[in-house]
N, C-alpha and C positions, 0 to 999 in steps of 0.2 A: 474489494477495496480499490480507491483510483487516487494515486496518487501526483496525476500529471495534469496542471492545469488549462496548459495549451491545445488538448486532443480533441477539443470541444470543438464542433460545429456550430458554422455562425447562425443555423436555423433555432437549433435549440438554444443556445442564447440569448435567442427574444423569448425563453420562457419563462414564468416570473415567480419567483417564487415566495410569493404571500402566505398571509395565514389565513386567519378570519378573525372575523369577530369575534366569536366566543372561545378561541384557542382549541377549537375541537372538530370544525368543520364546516363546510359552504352553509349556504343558507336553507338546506335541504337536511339537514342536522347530521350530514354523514360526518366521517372523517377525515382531517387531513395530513396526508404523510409528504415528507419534501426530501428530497433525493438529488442527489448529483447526477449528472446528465450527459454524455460527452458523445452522444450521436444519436441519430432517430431510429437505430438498430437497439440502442441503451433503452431508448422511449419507449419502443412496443414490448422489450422484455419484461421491464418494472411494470407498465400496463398490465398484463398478464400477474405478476404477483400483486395488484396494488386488488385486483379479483377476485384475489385468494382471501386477502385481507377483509375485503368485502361479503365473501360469504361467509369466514372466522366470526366477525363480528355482529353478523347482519343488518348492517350501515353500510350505505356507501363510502368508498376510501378515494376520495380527488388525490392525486398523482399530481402535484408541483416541482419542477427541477429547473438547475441552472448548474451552470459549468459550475467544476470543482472548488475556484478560487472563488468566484460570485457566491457560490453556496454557502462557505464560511463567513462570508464578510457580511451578507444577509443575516443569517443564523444567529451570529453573535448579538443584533441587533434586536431581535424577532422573542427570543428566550426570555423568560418572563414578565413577558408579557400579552396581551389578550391577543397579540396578532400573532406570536409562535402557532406552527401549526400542532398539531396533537403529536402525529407518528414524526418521529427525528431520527431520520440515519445519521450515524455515528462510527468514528474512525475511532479505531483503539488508540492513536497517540493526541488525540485530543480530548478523552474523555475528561482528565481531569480540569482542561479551560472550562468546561460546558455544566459542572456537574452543578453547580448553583440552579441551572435552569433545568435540570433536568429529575425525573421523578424516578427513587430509587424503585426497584420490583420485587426484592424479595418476598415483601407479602404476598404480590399476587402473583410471584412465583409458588410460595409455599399454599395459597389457596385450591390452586386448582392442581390436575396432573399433570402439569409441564414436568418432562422430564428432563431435566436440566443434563443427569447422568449421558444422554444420546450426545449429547456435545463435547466437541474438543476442548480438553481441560484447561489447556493455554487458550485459547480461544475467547474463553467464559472468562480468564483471568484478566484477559488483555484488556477487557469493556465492565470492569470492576475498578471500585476505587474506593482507598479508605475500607474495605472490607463490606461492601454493599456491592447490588449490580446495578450497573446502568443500561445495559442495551445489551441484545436477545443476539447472538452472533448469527451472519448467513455465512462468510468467505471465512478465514484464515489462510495461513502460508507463509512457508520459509522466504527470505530473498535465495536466487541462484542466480549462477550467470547462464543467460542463452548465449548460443553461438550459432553460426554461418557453416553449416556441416559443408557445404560445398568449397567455402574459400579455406578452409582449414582440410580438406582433403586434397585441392591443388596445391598446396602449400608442402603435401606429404606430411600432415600432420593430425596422427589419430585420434578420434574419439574419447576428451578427456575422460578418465575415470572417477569414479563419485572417489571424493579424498583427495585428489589429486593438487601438487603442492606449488609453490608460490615460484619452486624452484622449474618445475613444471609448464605449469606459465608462459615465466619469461623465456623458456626454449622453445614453447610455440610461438611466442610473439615475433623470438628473432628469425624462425623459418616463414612466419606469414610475413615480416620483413622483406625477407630474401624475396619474397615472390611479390615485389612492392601493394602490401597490402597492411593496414596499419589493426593491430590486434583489438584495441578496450575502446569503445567509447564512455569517454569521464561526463560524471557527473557531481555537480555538489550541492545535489538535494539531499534532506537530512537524512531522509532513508535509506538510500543509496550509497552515500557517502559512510555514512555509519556501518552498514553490513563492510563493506570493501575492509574496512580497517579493522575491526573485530574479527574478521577471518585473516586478516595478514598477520597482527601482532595482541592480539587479546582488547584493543584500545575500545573501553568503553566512555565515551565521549556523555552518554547521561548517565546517571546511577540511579538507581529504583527511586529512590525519594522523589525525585525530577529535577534533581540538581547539575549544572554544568560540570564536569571536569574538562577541561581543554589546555589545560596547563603542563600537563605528562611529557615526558620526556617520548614516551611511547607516540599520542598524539601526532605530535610532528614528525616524529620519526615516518609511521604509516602515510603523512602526506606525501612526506618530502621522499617516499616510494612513486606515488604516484605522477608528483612532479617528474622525476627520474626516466619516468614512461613516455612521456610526455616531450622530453628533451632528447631520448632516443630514435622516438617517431615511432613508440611500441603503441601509445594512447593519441587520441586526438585531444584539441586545446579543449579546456573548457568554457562554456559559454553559461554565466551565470545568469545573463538576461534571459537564457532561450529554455524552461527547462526541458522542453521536446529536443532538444539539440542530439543528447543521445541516444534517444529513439532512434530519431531522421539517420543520423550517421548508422545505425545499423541497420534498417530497416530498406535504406539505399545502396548500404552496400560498401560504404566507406570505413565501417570497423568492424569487426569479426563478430565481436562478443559483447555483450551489455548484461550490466547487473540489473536484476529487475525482480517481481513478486509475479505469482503465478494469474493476478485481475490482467496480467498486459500480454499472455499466449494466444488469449483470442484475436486481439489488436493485432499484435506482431504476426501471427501466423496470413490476416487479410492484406497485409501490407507488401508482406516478403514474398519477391518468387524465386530462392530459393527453400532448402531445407532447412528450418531449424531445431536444432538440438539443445538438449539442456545438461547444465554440470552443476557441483556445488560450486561456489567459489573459492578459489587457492587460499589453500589453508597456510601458514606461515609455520615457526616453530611451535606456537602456543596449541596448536591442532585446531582441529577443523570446526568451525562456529559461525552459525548467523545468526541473523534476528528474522523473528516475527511478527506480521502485523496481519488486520483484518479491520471487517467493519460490521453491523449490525445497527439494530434499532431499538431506539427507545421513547421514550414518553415525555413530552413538556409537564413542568409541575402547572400548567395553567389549563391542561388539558381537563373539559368539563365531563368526561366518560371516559377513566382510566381501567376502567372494566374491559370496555368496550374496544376501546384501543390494544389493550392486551391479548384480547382473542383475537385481536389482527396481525397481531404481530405474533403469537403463537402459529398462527395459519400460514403467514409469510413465510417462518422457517421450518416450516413441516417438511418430512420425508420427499412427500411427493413434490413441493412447491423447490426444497434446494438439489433435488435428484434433476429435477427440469433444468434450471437452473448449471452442472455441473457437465450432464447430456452436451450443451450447448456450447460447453469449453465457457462460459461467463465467470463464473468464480469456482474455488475450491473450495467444498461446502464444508459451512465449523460441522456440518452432521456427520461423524467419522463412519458410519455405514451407508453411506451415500458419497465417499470420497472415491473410489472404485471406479465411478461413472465418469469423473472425469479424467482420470487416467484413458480409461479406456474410449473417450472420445475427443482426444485431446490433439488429433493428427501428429503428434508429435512418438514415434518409433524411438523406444528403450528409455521411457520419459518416468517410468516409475522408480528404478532403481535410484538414481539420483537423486528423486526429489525426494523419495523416503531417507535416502543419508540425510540430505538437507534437514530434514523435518527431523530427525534423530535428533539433530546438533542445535537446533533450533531454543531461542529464549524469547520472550515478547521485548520487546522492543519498550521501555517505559516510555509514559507522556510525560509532557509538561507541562506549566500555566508559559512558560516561555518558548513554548514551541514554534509557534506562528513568526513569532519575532527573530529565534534562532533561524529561520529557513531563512529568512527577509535576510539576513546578517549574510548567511550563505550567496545566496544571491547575489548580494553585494559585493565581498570582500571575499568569497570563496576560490574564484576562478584566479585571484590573485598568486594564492598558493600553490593550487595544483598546479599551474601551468608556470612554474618556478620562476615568478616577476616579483615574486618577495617571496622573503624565510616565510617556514609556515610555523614555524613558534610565534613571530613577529605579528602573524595574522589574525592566530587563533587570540594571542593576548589580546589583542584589537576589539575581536569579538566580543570575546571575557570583560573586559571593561565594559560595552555597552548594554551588555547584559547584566552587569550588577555585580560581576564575581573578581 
């Protein structure tokens, strides 16, 4: 799953992503699948799975991508009609925007032997809606926080431990302080921002239905935390135009730690030349909790061979195709006996203990049909709060109105 829309290179960029004509594939009657795309290392791995798909089905499967944000803002456009492409990657917090355009599976789930059973059960939950499925899961994963094992060891400050408390924390913040080095880099993307505050004070910001709460006395509370980080010089500002901001800030070296899902260790690990290590996120009093999200694929209802598409996307998340896949450190496969591989190829020393706490405490993450517009809201009026230039009650209400609530 990619949740960042700036990591995209300007080469893939120019790639376009169309449908066709008949909503099922180029003029050679193969299939077409469309995918986010965020570097030409992204390009040749989906290649390789768009392959798999390819002999699944026994049709050609063309491979269309475009940066994260361009992908949605096409897609929404493309869905129902003859130029959607057939194969549609799908994020679990937007299934339910998309789910008009998209074709439920459990028939041709229950037709053939997909064993649904090999699949992570939140995984499979996350890319369901309404009690039907929409899309065949390849990633899942908790959010944690990574850190900067090397500036947290000249700091004199140990290896947090999975659980490790809010109280915690803020004692290494003010020793990587001392050693003028600033701890968290903020973020107020909705995924990001949502885990940080679910694991400080229980603040669930959507509730399963897909409705806002932002009105809690808890909500602001967990902001007006990270404002406080912020005003100490524990967190750096946040930058709501930028949402690569605290990548870059960790990734260079200017914040310790960043909250993030397990799609950004490959990223993170080519970028950094130090060590990175992984923790859960400081737990608060309510105990220790994140969210989960992932992504997967499913089928336009305009698609003219939803047979055929389906053995493509059976083939896509096969053993061997997300074991590859996991090898690679690319995602952490919804395939729970092919999760292993990426542990074990993940460059990252003592990375499982942690992320199985995470994965323990771990809930999906619900969508929304206002989700796109809550990020945008973020974007906008987010950085306002965390970086304590207004109440964050005052903000979120702000929000809340323009979202209808």
């Amino acid at each position: 799953m990619k949740t960042r829309a700036g990591i995209a290179v300007a080469a893939v960029g120019a790639l376009a992503l169309t449908g066709c004509s008949s909503g099922s594939g180029g003029s050679d009657g193969g299939l077409v699948w469309s995918m986010w795309i965020g570097s030409t290392e992204d390009q040749a791995a989906w290649e390789t799975v768009a392959d798999a798909g390819a002999e699944g089905a026994g049709l050609d499967v063309t491979l269309q991508g475009a940066p994260f944000a361009d992908y949605w803002t096409k897609l929404s456009t493309q869905l129902g009609t003859d130029a959607a492409p057939c194969i549609v990657s799908m994020q679990s917090l937007r299934v339910n925007q998309f789910v008009d355009g998209l074709l439920p599976l459990d028939d041709l789930m229950a037709s053939g032997d997909f064993d649904a059973a090999a699949f992570d059960e939140g995984a499979m939950a996350a890319l369901a809606y309404d009690d039907q499925q929409f899309a065949i899961p390849y990633d899942t994963g908790p959010l944690v926080m990574y850190y900067n094992r090397d500036a947290l060891e000249a700091a004199g400050v140990s290896d947090p431990a999975p659980g490790w408390s809010v109280s915690d924390f803020e004692d290494a913040a003010a020793a990587l302080a001392d050693n003028d080095q600033v701890a968290l880099a903020t973020s107020v993307e909705d995924l990001y921002l949502e885990a940080t505050l679910l694991s400080y004070n229980g603040t669930q910001l959507l509730s399963e239905d897909g409705t806002y709460n932002l009105s809690s006395p808890e909500a602001a509370e967990g902001v007006e935390w990270l404002a406080g980080l912020v005003a100490d010089g524990y967190a750096t500002r946040a930058d709501g135009a930028d949402a690569t901001a605290d990548d870059n800030a960790f990734t260079n070296g200017s914040a310790a730690m960043l909250v993030g899902g397990p799609w950004q260790l490959l990223d993170l690990n080519s970028k950094t030349d130090f060590e990175v290590g992984v923790a859960t996120i400081p737990a608060g009093d309510a105990g220790q909790a994140t969210y989960a999200a992932g992504s997967g694929f499913g089928i336009s209802t305009t698609c003219d061979d939803p047979e055929a598409a389906f053995a493509a996307i059976t083939a896509m998340t096969s053993a061997d195709i997300l074991g590859d896949l996991a090898e690679q450190g690319r995602a952490f496969p919804a395939r729970t006996a092919e999760q292993q591989a990426w542990y074990d190829n993940s460059g990252v020393d003592g990375l499982q203990e942690p992320f199985d706490s995470a994965l323990a405490s771990a809930v999906p993450l619900p969508g929304s049909a206002q989700g796109d517009q809550f990020n945008q809201l973020l974007a906008q009026y987010g950085a306002q709060m965390v970086n304590g230039d207004r109440p964050a009650a005052d903000v979120l209400a702000d929000i809340a109105s323009q979202l209808g609530g």
